[in-house]
N, C-alpha and C positions, 0 to 999 in steps of 0.2 A: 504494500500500500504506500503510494507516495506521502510523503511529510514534507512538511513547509518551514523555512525557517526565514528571521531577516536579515539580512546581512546589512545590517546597521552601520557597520563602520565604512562602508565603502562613501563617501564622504567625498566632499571637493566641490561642487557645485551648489552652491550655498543663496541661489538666484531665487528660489521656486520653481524655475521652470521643470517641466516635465524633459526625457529622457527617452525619446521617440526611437532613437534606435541602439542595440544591443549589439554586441560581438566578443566571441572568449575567439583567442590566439589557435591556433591551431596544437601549438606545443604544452596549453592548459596553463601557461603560466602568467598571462595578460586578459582583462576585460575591459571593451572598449565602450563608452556611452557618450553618446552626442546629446547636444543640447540645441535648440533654436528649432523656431515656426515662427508661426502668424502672430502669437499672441504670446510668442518669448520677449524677455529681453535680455536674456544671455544668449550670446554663441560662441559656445564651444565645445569642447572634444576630448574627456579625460580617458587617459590611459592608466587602469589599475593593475598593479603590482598583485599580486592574487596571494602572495606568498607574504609579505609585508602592509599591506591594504594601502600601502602609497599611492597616490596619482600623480601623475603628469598632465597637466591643462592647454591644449590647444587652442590659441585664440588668433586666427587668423587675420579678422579684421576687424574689430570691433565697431568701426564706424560706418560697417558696408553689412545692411540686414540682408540675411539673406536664410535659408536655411539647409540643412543637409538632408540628403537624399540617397545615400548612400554609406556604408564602412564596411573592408575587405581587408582581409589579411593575406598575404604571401602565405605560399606553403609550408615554409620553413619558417613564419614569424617575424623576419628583419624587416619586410616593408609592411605597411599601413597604406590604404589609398581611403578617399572619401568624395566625394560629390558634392558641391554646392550646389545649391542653385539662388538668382538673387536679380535685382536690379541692378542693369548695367551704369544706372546716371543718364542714358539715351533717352529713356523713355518707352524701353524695352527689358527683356528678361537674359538673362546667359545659365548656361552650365558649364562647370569644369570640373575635371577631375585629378586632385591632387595628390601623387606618390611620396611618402617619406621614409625616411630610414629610419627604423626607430632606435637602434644603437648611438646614431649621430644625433642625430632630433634633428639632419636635414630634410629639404626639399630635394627628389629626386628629379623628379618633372611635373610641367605642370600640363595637361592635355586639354585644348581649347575647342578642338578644329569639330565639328561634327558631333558633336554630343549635345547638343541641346533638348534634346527629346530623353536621354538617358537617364534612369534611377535606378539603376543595379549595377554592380559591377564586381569583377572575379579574377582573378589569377591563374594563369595555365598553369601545367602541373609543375613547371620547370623555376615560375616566379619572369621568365620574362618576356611575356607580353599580357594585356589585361584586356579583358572583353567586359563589353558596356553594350546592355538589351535597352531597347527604346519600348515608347508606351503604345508601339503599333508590331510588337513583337522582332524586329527586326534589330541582327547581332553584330556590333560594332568592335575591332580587333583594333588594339594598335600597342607599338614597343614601348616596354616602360621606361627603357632608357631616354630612346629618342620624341617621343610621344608621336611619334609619327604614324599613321595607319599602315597596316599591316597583314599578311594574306594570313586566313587559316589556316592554311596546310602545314601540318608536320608539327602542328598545336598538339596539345593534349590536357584535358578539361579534367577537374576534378571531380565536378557535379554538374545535373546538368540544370537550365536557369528553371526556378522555381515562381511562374509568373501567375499572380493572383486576379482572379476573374470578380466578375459583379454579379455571378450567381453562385456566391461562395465557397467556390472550388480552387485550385491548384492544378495547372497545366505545369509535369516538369518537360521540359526542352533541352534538346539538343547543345550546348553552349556556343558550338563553333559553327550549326547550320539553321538554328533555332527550330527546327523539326519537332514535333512533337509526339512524346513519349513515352506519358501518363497522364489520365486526367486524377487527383486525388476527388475524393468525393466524404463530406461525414458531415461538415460544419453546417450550421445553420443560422448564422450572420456573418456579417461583416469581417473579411478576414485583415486583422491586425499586423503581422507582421509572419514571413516565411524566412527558416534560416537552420542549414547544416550541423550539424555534428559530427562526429566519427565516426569512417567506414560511408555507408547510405543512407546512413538517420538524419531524414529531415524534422525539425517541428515547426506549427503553425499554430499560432495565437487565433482567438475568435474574440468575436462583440458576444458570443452565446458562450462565456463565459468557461472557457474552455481549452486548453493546450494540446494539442493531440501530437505524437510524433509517427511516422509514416516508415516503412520499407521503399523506397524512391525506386528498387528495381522493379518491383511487383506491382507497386500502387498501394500494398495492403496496408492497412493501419495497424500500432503495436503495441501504442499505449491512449490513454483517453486522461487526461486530469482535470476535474472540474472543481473551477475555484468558487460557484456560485453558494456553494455552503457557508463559505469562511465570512463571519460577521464582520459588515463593512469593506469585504472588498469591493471591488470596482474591475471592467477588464483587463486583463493585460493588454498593453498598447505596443509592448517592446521586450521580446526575448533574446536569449542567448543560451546554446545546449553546449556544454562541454565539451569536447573530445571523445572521453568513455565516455558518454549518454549518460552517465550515470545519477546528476544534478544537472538542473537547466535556471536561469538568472531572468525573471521577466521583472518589468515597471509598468505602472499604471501612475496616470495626473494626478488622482486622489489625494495618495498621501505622502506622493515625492520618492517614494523609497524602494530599494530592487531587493527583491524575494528571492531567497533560495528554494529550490524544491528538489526530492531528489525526486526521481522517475522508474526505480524497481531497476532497474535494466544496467547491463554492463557493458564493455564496448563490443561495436557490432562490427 
């Protein structure tokens, strides 16, 4: 039976704002939480220490609202990429997508050209080049070094894109031809946020009050956790599953804070 617990100390964002999107490291030793939307006013982007509950605070620009729409780790954990998106000052909108090292705490690249439709984004299995799915399902490839665009071929994807529909399901897709591969099917609102773990384990947040994590080869569902019993929650808006599957890290606006849960299951 899953259990809940708060992970109180994970700290650093002291705004009120909410904490819309979620990401653990691949190697379980970082978890990532963004900050900023419509009705934030903070932006930015802590990276916690998991082993010491330290953060690091990314604050890119504070005087350029804008919000994120994306966070991706490398395979191997060195890079961090993320998605803004915002006003340009034009009187128009932009998106980019920014790589850093996280050993250095620099900027790698910064990729401008053709992503303004983009909120997802992924790492080939090798860490060098990153692909970014647009909101008309169409898969954009380019090198992280040069941020230049990029052919698929001779790519290799670690998952494939997990794109959420408006009749509350989960199309997973091909990463490098955007093809599609599964439809997931269980939820019954609004889906909140889709995002990997270890091995094939996907999970998917809902507005019906509900975490469910999936088998992504089969489609089949593996676990179900519903938060609606727990007095005073609210949905989850923004997960993150471990590595082993074992605990998964969601937030909800309520009451500002990210939950622990473990999920019964070990790594898949």
């Amino acid at each position: 039976m899953a259990t809940r617990n708060n992970v109180a100390t994970l700290n650093g964002d002291d705004s009120g704002d909410q904490m819309p999107l979620l990401r653990f490291s691949p190697d379980g030793k970082r978890l990532a939480g963004a900050t900023g939307g419509s009705a934030a006013s903070n932006f930015s982007i802590n990276l916690w220490d998991l082993k010491t509950h330290k953060d690091t605070i990314i604050k890119d620009d504070p005087d350029r609202p804008f919000h994120y729409l994306a966070l991706a780790f490398s395979p191997d954990s060195n890079l961090f990429a993320f998605v803004e998106h915002y006003w340009n000052g034009k009187g128009g909108e932009a998106t980019v997508i920014k790589v850093m090292n996280i050993r250095s705490n620099r900027y790698v690249t910064t990729i401008g050209q053709d992503v303004d439709r983009v909120y997802d984004v992924a790492f080939s299995s090798d860490g060098t080049k990153i692909s970014g799915i647009d909101s008309m399902g169409g898969v954009h490839i380019w090198d992280v070094k040069s941020g230049h665009k990029a052919a698929a071929s001779g790519s290799r994807w670690p998952h494939p894109w997990p794109v959420v529909t408006k009749d509350y399901t989960v199309e997973l897709r091909d990463a490098g031809s955007g093809k599609l591969l599964h439809t997931l099917v269980g939820h019954t609102d609004a889906i909140t946020d889709a995002v990997w773990g270890g091995g094939d384990v996907l999970a998917t947040s809902s507005s019906d009050y509900s975490i469910r994590l999936w088998d992504s080869t089969t489609g089949r569902m593996l676990r179900s956790i519903t938060l609606s019993s727990l007095a005073g929650e609210s949905p989850p808006e923004a997960i993150a599953l471990a590595p082993d599957n074992a605990s998964l890290c969601y937030g909800s606006t309520k009451d500002n804070k990210l939950w622990l849960h473990e999920t019964g299951m070990g790594a898949s």
